[in-house]
Residue frames as qw, qx, qy, qz and C-alpha x, y, z in Angstrom:
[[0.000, 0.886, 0.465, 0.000, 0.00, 0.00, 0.00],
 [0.296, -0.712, 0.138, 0.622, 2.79, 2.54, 0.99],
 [0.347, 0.198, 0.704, 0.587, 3.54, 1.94, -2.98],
 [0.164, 0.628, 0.625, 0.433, 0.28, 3.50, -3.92],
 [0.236, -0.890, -0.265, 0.286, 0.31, 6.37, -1.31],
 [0.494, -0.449, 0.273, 0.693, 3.96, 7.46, -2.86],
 [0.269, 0.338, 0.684, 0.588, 2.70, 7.32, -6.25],
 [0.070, 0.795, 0.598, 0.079, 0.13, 9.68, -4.93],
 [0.338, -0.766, 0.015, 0.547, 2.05, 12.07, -3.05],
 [0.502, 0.056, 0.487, 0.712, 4.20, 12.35, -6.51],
 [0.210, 0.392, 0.452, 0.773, 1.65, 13.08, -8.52],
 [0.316, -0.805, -0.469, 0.182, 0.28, 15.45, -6.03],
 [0.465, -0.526, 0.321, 0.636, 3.61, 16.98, -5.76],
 [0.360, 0.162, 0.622, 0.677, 3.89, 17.33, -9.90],
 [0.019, -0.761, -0.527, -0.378, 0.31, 19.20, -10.24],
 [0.433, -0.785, -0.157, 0.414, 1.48, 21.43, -7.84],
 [0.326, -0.511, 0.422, 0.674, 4.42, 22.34, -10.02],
 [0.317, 0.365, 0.582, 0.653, 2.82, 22.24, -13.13],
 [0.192, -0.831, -0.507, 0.120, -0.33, 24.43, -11.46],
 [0.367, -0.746, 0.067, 0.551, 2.81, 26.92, -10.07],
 [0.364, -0.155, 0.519, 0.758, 4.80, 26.91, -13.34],
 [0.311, 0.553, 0.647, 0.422, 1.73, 28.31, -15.26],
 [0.382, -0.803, -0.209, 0.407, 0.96, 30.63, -12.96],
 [0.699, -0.317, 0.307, 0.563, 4.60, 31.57, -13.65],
 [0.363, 0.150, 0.645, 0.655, 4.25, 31.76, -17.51],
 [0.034, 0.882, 0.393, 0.258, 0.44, 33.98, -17.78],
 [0.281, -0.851, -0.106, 0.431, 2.43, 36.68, -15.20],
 [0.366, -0.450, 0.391, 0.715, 5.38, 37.01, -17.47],
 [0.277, 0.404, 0.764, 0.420, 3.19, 36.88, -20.40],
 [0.090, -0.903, -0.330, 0.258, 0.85, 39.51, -18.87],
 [0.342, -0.749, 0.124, 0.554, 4.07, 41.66, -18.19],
 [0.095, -0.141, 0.654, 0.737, 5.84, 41.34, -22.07]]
């Protein structure tokens, strides 16, 4: 089970950083 909980946390952990990194991109987009 600890298997599937890591796997979750991951991709928890990834959508977070994809979520942030867009963020990221529209502000600097905005700005130029």
């Amino acid at each position: 089970m600890w298997v599937i909980n890591s796997l979750l946390v991951v991709a928890v952990a990834y959508g977070t950083l994809v979520l942030i990194g867009r963020n990221i991109l529209n502000k600097r987009s905005k700005i130029d």
